[in-house]
PDB file of N, CA, C, O and CB in Angstrom:
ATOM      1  N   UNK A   1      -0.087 -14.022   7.636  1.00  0.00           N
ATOM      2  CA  UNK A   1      -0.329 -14.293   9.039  1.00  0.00           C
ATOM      3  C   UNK A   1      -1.179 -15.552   9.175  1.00  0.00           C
ATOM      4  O   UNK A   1      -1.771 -16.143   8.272  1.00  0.00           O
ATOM      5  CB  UNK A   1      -1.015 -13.091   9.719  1.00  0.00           C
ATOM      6  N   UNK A   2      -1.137 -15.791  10.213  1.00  0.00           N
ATOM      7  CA  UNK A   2      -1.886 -17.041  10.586  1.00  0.00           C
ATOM      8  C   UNK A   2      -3.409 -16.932  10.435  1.00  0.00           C
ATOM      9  O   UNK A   2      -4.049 -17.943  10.146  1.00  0.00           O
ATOM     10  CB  UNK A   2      -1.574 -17.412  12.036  1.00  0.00           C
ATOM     11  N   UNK A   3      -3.847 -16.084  10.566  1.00  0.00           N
ATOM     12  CA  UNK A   3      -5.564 -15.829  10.350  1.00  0.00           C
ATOM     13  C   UNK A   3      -5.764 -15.828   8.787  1.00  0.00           C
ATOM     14  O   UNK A   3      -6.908 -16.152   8.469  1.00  0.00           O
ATOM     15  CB  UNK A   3      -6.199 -14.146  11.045  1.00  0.00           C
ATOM     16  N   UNK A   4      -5.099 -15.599   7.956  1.00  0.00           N
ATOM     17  CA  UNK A   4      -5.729 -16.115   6.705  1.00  0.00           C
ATOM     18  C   UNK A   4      -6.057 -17.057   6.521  1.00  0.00           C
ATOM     19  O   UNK A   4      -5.688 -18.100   7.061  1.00  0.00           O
ATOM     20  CB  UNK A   4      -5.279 -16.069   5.847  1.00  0.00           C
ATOM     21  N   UNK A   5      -6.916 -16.885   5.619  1.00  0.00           N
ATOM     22  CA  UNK A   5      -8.081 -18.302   5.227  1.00  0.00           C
ATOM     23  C   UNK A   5      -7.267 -19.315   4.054  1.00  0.00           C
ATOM     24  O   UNK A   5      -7.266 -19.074   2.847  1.00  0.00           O
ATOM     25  CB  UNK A   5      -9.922 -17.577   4.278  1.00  0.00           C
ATOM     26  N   UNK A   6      -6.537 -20.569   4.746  1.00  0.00           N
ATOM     27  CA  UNK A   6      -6.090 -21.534   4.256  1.00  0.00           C
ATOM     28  C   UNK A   6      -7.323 -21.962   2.806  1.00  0.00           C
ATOM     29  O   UNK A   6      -6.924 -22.083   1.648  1.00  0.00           O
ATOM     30  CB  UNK A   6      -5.862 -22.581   5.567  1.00  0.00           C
ATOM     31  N   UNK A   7      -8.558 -22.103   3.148  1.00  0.00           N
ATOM     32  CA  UNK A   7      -9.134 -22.324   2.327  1.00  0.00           C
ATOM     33  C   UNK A   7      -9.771 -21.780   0.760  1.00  0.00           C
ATOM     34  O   UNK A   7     -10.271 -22.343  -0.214  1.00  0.00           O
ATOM     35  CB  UNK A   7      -9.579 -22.523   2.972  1.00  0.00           C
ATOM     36  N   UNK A   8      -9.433 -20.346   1.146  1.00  0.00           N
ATOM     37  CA  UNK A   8      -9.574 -19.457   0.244  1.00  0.00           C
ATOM     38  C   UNK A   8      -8.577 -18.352  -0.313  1.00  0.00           C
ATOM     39  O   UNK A   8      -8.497 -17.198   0.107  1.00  0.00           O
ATOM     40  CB  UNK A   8     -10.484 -18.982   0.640  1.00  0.00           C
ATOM     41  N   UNK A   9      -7.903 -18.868  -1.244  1.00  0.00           N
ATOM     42  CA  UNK A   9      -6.367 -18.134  -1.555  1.00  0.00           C
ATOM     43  C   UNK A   9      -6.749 -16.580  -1.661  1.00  0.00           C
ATOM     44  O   UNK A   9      -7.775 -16.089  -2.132  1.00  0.00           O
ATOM     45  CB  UNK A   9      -5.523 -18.722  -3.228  1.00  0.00           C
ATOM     46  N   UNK A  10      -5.497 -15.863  -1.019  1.00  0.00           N
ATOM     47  CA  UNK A  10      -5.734 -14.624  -1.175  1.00  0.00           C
ATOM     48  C   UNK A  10      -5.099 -14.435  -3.060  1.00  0.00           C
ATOM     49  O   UNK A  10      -4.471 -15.195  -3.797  1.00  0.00           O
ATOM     50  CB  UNK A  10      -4.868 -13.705   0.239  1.00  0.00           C
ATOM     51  N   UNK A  11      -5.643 -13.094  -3.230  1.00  0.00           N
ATOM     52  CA  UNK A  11      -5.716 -12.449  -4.598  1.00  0.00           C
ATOM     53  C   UNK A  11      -5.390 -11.368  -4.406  1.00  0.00           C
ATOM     54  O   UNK A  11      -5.950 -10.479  -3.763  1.00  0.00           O
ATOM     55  CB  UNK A  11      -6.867 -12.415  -5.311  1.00  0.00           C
ATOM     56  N   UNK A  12      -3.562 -11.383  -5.482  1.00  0.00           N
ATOM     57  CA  UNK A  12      -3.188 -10.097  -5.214  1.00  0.00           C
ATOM     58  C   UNK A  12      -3.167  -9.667  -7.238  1.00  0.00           C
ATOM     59  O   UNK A  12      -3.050 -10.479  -8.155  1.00  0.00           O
ATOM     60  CB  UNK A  12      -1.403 -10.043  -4.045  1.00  0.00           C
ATOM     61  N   UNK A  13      -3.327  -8.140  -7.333  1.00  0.00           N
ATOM     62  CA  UNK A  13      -3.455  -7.967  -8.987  1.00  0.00           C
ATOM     63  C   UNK A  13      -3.674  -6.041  -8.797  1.00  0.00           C
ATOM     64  O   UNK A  13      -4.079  -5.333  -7.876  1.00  0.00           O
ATOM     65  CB  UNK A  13      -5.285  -9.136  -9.907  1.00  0.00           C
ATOM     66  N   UNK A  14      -3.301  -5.840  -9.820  1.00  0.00           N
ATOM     67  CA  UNK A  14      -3.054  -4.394 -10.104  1.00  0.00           C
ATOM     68  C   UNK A  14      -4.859  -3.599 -10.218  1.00  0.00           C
ATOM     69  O   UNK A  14      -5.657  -3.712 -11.148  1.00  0.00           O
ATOM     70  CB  UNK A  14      -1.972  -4.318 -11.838  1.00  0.00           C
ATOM     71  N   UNK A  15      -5.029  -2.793  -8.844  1.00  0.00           N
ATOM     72  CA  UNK A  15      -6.404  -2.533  -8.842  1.00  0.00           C
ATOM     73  C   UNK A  15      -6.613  -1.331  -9.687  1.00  0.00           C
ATOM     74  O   UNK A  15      -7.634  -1.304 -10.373  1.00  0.00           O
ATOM     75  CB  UNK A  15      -6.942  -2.358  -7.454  1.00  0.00           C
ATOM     76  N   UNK A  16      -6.020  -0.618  -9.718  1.00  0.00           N
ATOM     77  CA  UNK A  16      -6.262   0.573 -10.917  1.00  0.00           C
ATOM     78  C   UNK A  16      -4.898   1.353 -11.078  1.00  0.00           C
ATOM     79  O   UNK A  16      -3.955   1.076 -10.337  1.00  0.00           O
ATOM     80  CB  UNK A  16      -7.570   1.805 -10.455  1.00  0.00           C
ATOM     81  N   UNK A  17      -4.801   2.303 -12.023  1.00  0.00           N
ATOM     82  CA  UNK A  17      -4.277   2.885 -12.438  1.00  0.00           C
ATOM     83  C   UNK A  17      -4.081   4.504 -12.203  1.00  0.00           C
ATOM     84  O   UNK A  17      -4.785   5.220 -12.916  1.00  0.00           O
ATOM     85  CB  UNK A  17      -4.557   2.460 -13.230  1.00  0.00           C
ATOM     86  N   UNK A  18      -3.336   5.045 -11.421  1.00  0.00           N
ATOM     87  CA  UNK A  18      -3.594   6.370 -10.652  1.00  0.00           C
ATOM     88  C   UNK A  18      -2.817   7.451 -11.366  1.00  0.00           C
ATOM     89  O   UNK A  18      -1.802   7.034 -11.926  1.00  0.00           O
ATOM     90  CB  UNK A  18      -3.125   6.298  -9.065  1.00  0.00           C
ATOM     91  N   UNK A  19      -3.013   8.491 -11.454  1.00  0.00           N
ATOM     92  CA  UNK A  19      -2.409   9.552 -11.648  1.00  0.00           C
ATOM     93  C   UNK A  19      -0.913   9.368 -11.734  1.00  0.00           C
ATOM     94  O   UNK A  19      -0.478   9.623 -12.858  1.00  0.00           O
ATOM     95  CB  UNK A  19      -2.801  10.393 -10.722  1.00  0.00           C
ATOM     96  N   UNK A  20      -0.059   9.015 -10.898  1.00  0.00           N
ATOM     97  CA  UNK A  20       0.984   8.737 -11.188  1.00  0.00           C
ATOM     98  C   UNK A  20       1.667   7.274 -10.290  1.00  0.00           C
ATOM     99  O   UNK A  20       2.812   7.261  -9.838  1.00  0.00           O
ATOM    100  CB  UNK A  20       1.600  10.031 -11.061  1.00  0.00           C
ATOM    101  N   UNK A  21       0.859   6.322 -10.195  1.00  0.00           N
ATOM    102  CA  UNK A  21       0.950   5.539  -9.615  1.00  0.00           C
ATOM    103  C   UNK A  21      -0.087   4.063 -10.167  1.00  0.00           C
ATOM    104  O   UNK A  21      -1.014   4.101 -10.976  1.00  0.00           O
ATOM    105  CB  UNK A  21       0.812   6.214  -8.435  1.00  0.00           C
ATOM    106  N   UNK A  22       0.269   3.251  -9.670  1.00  0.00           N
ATOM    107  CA  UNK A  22      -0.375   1.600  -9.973  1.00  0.00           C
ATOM    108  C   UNK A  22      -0.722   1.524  -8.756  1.00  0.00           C
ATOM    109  O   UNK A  22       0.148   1.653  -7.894  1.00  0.00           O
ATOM    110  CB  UNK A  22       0.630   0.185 -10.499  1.00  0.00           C
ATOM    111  N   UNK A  23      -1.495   1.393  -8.550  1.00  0.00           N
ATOM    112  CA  UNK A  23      -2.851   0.807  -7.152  1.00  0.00           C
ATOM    113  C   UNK A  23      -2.208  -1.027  -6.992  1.00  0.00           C
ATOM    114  O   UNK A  23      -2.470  -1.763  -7.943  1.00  0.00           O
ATOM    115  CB  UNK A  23      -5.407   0.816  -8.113  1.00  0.00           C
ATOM    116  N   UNK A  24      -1.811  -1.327  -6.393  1.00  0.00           N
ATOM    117  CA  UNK A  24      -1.802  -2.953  -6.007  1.00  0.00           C
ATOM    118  C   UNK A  24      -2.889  -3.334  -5.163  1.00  0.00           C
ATOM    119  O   UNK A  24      -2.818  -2.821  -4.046  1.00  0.00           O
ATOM    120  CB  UNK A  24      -0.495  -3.423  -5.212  1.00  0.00           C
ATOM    121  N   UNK A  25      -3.991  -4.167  -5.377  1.00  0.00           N
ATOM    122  CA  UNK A  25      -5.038  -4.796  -5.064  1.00  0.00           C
ATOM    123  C   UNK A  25      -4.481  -5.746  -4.215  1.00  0.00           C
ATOM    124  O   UNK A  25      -3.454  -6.268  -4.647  1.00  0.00           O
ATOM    125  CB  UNK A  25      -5.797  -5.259  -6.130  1.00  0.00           C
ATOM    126  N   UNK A  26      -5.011  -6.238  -2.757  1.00  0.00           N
ATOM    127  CA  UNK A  26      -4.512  -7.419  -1.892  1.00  0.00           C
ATOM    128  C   UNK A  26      -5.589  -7.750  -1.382  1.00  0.00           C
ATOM    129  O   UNK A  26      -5.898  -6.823  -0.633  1.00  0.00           O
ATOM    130  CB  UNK A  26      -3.462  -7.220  -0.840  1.00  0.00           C
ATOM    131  N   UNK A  27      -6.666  -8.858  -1.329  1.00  0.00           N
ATOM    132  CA  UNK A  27      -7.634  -9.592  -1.314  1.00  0.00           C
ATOM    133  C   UNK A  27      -7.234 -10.883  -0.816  1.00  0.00           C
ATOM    134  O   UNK A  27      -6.568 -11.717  -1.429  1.00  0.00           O
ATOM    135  CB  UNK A  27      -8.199  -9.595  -2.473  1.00  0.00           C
ATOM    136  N   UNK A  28      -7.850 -11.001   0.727  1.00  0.00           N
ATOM    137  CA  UNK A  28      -7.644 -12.315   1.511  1.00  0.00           C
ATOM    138  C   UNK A  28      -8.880 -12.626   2.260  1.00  0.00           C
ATOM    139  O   UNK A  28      -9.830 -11.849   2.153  1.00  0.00           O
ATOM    140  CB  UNK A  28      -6.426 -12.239   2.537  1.00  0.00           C
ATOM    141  N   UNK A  29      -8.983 -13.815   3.104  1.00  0.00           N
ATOM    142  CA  UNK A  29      -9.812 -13.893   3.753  1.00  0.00           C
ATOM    143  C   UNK A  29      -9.691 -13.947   5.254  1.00  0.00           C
ATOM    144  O   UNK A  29      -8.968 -14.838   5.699  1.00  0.00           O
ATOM    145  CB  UNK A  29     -10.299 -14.678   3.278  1.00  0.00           C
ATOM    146  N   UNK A  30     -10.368 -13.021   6.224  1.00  0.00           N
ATOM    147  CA  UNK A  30     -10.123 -12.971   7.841  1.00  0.00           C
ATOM    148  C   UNK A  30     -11.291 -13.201   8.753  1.00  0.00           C
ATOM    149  O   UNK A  30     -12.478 -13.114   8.437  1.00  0.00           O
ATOM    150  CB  UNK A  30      -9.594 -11.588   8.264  1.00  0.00           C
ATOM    151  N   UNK A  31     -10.937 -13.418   9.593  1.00  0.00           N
ATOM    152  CA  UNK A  31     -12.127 -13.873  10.648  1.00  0.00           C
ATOM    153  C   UNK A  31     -12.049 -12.036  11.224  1.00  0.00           C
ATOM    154  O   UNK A  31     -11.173 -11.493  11.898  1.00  0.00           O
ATOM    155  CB  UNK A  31     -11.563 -15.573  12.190  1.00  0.00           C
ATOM    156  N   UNK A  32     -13.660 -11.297  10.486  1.00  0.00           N
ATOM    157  CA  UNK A  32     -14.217  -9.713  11.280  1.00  0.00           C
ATOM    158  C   UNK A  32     -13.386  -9.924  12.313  1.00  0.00           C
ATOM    159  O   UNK A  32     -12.558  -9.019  12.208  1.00  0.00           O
ATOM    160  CB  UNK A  32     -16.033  -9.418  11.870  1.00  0.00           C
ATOM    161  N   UNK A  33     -13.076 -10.660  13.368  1.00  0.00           N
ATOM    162  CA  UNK A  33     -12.697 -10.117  14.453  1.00  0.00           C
ATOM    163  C   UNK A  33     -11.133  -9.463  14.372  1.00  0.00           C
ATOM    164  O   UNK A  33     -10.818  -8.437  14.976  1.00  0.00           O
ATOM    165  CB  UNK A  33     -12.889 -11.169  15.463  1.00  0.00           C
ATOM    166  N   UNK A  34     -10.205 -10.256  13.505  1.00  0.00           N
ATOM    167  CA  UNK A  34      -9.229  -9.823  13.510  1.00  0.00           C
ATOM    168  C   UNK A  34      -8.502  -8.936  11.886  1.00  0.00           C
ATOM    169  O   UNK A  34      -7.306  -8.929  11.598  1.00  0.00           O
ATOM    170  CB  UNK A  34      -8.656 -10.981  14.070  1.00  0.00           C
ATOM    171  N   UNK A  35      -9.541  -8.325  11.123  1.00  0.00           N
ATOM    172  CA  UNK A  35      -9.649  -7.822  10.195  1.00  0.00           C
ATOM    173  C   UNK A  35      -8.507  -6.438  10.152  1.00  0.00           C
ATOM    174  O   UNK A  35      -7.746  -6.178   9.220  1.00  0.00           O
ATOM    175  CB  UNK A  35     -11.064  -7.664  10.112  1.00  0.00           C
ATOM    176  N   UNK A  36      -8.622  -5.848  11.150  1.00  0.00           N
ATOM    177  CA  UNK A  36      -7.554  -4.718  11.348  1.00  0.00           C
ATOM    178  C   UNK A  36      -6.092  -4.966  11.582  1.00  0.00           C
ATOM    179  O   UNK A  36      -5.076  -4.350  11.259  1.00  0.00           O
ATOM    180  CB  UNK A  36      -7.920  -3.965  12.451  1.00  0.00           C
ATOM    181  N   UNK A  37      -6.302  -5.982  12.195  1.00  0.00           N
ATOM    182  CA  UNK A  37      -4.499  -6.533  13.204  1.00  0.00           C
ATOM    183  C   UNK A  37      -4.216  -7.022  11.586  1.00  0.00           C
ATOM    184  O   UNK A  37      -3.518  -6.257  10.920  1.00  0.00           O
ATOM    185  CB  UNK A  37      -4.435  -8.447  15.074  1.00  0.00           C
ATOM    186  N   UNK A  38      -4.714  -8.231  10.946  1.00  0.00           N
ATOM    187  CA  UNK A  38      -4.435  -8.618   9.849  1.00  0.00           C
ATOM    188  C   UNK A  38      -4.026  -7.492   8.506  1.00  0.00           C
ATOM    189  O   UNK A  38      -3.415  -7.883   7.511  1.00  0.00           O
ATOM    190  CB  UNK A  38      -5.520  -9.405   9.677  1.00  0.00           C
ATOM    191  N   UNK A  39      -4.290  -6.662   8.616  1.00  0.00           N
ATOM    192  CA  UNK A  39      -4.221  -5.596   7.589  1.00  0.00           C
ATOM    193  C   UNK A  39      -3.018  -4.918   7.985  1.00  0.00           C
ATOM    194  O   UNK A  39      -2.184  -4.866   7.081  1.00  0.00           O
ATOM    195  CB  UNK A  39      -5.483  -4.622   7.511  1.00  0.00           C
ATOM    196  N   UNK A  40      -2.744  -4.480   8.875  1.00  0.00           N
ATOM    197  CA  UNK A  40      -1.584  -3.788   9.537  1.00  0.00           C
ATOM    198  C   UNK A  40      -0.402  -4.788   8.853  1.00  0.00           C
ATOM    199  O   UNK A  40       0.370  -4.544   7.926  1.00  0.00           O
ATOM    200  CB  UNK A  40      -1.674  -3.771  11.436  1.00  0.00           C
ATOM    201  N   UNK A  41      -0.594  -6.255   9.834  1.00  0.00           N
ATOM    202  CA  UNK A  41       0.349  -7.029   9.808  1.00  0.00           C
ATOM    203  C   UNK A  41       0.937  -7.512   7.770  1.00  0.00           C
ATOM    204  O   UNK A  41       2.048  -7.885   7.394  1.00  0.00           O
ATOM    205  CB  UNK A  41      -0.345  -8.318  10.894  1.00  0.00           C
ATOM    206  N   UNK A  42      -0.232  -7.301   6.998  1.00  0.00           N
ATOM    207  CA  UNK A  42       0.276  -7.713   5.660  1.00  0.00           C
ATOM    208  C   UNK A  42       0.659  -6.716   5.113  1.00  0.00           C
ATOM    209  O   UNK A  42       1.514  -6.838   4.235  1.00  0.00           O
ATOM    210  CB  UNK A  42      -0.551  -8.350   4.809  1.00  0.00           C
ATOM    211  N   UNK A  43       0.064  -5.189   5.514  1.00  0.00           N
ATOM    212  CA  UNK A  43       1.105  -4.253   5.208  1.00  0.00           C
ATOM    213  C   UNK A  43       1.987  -3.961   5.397  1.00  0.00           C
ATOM    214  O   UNK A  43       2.626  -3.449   4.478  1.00  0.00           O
ATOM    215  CB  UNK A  43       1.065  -3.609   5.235  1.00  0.00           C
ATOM    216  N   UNK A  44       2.511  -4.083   6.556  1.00  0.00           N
ATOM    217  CA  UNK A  44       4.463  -4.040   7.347  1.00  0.00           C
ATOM    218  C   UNK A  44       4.841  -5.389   6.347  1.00  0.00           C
ATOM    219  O   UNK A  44       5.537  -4.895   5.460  1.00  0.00           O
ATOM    220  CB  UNK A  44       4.771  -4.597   9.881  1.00  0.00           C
ATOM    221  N   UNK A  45       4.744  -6.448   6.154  1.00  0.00           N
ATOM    222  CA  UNK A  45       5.091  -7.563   5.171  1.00  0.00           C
ATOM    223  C   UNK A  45       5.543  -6.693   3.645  1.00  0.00           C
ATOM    224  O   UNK A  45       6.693  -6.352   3.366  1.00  0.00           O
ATOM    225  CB  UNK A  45       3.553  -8.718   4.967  1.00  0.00           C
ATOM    226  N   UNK A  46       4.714  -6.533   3.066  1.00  0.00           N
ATOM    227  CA  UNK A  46       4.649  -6.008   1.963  1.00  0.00           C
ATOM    228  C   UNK A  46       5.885  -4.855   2.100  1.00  0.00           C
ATOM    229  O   UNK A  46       6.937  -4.991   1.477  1.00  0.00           O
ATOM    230  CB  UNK A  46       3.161  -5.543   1.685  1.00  0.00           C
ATOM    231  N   UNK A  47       5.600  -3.601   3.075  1.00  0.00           N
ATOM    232  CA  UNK A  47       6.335  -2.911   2.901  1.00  0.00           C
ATOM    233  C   UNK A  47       7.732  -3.475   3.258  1.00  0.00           C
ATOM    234  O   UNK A  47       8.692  -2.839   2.822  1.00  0.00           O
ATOM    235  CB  UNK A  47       5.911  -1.920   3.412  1.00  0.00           C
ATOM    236  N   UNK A  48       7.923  -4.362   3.845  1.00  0.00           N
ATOM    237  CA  UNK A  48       9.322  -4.894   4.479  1.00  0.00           C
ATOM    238  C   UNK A  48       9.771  -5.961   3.031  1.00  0.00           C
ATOM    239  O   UNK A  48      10.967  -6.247   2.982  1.00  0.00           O
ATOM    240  CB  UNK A  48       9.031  -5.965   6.354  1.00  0.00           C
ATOM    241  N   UNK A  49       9.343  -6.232   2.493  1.00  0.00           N
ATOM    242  CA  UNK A  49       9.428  -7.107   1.442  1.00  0.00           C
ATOM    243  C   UNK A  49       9.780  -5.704   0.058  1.00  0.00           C
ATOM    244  O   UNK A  49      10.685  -5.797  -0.772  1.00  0.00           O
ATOM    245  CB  UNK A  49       7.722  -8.215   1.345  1.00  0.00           C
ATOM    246  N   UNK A  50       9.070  -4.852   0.133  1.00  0.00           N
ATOM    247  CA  UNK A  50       9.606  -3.998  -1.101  1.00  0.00           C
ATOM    248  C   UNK A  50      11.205  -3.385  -0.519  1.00  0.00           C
ATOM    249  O   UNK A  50      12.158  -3.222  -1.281  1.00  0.00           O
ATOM    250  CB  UNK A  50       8.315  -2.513  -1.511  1.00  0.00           C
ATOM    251  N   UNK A  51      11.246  -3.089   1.026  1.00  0.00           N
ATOM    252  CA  UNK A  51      12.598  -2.398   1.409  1.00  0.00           C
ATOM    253  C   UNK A  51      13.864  -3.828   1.106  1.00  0.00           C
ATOM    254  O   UNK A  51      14.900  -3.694   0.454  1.00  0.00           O
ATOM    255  CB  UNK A  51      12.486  -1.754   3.428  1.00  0.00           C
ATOM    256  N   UNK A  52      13.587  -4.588   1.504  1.00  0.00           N
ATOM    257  CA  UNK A  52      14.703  -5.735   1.257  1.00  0.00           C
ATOM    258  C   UNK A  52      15.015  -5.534   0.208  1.00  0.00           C
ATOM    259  O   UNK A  52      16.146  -5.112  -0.032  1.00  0.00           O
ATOM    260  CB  UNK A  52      14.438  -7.131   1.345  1.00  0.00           C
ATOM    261  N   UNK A  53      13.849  -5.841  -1.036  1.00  0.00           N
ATOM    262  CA  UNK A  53      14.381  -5.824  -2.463  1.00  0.00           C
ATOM    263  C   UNK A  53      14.724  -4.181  -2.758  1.00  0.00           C
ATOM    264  O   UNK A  53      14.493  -3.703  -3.868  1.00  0.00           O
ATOM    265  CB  UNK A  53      13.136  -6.510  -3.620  1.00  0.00           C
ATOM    266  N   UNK A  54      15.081  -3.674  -2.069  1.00  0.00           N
ATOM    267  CA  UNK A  54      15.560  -2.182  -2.729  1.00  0.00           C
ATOM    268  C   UNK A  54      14.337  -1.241  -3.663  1.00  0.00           C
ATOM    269  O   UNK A  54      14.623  -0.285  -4.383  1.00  0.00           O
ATOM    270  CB  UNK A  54      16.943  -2.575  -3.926  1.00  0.00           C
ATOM    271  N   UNK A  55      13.229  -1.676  -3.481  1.00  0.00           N
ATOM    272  CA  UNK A  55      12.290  -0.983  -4.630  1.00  0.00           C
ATOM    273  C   UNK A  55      11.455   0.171  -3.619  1.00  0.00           C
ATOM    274  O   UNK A  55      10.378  -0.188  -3.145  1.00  0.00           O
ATOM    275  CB  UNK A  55      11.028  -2.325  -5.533  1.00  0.00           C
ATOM    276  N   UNK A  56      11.941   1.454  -3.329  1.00  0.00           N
ATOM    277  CA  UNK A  56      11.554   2.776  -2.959  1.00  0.00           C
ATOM    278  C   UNK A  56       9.859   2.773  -3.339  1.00  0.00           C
ATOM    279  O   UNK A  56       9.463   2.253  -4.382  1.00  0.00           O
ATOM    280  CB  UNK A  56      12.543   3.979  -3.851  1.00  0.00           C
ATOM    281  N   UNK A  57       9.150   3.263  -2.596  1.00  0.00           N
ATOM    282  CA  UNK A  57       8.012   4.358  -2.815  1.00  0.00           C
ATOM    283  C   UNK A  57       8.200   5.270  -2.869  1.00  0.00           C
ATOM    284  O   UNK A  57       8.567   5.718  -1.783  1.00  0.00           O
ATOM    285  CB  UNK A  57       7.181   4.547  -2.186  1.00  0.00           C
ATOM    286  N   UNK A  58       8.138   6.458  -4.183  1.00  0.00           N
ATOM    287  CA  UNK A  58       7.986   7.787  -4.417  1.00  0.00           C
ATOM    288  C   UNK A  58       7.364   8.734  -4.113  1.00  0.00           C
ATOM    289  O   UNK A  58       6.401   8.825  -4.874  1.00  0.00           O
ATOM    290  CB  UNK A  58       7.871   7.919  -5.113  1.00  0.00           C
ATOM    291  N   UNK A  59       7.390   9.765  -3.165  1.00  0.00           N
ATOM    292  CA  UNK A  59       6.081  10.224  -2.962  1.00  0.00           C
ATOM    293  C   UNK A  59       6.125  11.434  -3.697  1.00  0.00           C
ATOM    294  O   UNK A  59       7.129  12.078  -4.003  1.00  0.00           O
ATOM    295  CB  UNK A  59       5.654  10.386  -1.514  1.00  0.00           C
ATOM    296  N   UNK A  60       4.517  11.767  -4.041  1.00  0.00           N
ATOM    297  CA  UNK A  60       4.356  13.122  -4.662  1.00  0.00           C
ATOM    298  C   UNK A  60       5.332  14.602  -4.268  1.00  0.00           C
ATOM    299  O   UNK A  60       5.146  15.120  -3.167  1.00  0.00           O
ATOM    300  CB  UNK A  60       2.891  13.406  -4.319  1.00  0.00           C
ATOM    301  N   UNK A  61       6.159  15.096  -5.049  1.00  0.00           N
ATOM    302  CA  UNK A  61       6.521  16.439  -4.555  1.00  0.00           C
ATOM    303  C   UNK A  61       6.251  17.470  -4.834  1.00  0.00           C
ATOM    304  O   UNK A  61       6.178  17.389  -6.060  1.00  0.00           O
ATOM    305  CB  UNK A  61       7.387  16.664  -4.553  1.00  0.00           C
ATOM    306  N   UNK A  62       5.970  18.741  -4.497  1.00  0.00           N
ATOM    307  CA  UNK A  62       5.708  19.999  -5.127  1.00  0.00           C
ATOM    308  C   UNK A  62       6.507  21.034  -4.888  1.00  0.00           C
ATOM    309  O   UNK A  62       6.798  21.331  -3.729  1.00  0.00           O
ATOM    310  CB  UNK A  62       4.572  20.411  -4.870  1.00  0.00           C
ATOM    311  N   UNK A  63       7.016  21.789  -6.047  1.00  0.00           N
ATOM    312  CA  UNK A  63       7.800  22.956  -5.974  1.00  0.00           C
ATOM    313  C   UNK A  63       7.140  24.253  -6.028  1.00  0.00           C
ATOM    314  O   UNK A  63       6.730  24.792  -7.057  1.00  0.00           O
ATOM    315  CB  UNK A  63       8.694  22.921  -6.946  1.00  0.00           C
ATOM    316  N   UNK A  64       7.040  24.880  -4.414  1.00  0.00           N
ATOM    317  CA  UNK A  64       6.414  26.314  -4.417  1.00  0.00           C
ATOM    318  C   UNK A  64       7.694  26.992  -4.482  1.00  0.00           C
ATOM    319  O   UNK A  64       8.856  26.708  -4.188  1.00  0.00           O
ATOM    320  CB  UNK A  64       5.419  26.787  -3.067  1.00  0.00           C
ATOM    321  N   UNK A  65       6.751  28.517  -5.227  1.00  0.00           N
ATOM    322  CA  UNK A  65       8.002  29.507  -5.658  1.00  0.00           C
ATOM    323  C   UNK A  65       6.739  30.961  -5.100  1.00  0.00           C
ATOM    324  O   UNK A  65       5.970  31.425  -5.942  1.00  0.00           O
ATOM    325  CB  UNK A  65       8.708  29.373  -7.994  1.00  0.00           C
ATOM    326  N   UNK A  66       6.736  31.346  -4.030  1.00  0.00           N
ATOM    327  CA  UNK A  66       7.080  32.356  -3.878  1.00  0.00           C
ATOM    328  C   UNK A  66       7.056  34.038  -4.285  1.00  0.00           C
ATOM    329  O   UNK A  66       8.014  34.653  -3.817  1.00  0.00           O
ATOM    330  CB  UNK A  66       7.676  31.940  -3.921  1.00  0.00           C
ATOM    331  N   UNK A  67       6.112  34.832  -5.074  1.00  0.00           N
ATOM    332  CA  UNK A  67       6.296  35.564  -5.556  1.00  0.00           C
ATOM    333  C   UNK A  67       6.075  36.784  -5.032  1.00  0.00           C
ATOM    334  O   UNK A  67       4.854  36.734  -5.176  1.00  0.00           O
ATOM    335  CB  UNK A  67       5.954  35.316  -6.340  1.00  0.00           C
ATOM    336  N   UNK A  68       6.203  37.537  -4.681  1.00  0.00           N
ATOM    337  CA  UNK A  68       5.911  39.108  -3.656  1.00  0.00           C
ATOM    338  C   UNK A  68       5.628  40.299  -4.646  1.00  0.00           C
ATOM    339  O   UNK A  68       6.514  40.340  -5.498  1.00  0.00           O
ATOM    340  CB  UNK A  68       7.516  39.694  -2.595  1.00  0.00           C
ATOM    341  N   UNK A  69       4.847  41.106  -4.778  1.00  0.00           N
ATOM    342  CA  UNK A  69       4.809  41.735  -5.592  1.00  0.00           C
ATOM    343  C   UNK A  69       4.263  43.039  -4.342  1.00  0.00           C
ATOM    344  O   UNK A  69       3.465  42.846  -3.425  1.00  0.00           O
ATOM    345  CB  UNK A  69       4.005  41.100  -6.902  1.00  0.00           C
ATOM    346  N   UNK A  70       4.977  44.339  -4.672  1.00  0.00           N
ATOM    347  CA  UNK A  70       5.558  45.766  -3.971  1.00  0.00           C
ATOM    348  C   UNK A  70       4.503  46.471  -4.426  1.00  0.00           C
ATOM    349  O   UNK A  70       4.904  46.995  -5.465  1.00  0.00           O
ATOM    350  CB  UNK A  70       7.125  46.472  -4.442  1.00  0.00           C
ATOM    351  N   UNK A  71       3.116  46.855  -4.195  1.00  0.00           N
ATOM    352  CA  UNK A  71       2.670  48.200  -4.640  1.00  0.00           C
ATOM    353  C   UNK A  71       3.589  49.535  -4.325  1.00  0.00           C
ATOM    354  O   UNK A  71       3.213  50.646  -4.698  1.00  0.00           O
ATOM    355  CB  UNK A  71       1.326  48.400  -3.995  1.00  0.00           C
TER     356      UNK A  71
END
C-alpha cells in the first residue's frame, strides 16, 4: 500500500516454527495512524497472492468419535 515506508524496506522471513505450521514474519514501516487499515490491506494481498498461485491454507482438523456407554 501506499503508506509504507519507501525509506525503510519491509522484511518478510520465516518467524517460527509451529506445531504444524511455519509462522511467516511481515515487518514494514506505517505512519500509527494508519497501522490497522495497513495490516488488513497486506493481509487480503498476501492472502490473494497465495489463492492465485493455487497454494491452500490447511486448517487444523479433529476427529471426534463418540462413545456411549449403557449402565
Amino acid at each position: 500500500t501506499k503508506e509504507v515506508s519507501k525509506e525503510h524496506k519491509p522484511v518478510v522471513g520465516i518467524a517460527k516454527f509451529g506445531e504444524s505450521a511455519i509462522e511467516i514474519g511481515l515487518r514494514y514501516w506505517v505512519p500509527t495512524k494508519s497501522y490497522f487499515k495497513t495490516q488488513y490491506e497486506v493481509n487480503l494481498a498476501l492472502y490473494s497472492a497465495l489463492h492465485v498461485n493455487d497454494i491452500t491454507i490447511p486448517y487444523p482438523q479433529r476427529e471426534v468419535h463418540i462413545v456411549s456407554s449403557h449402565s
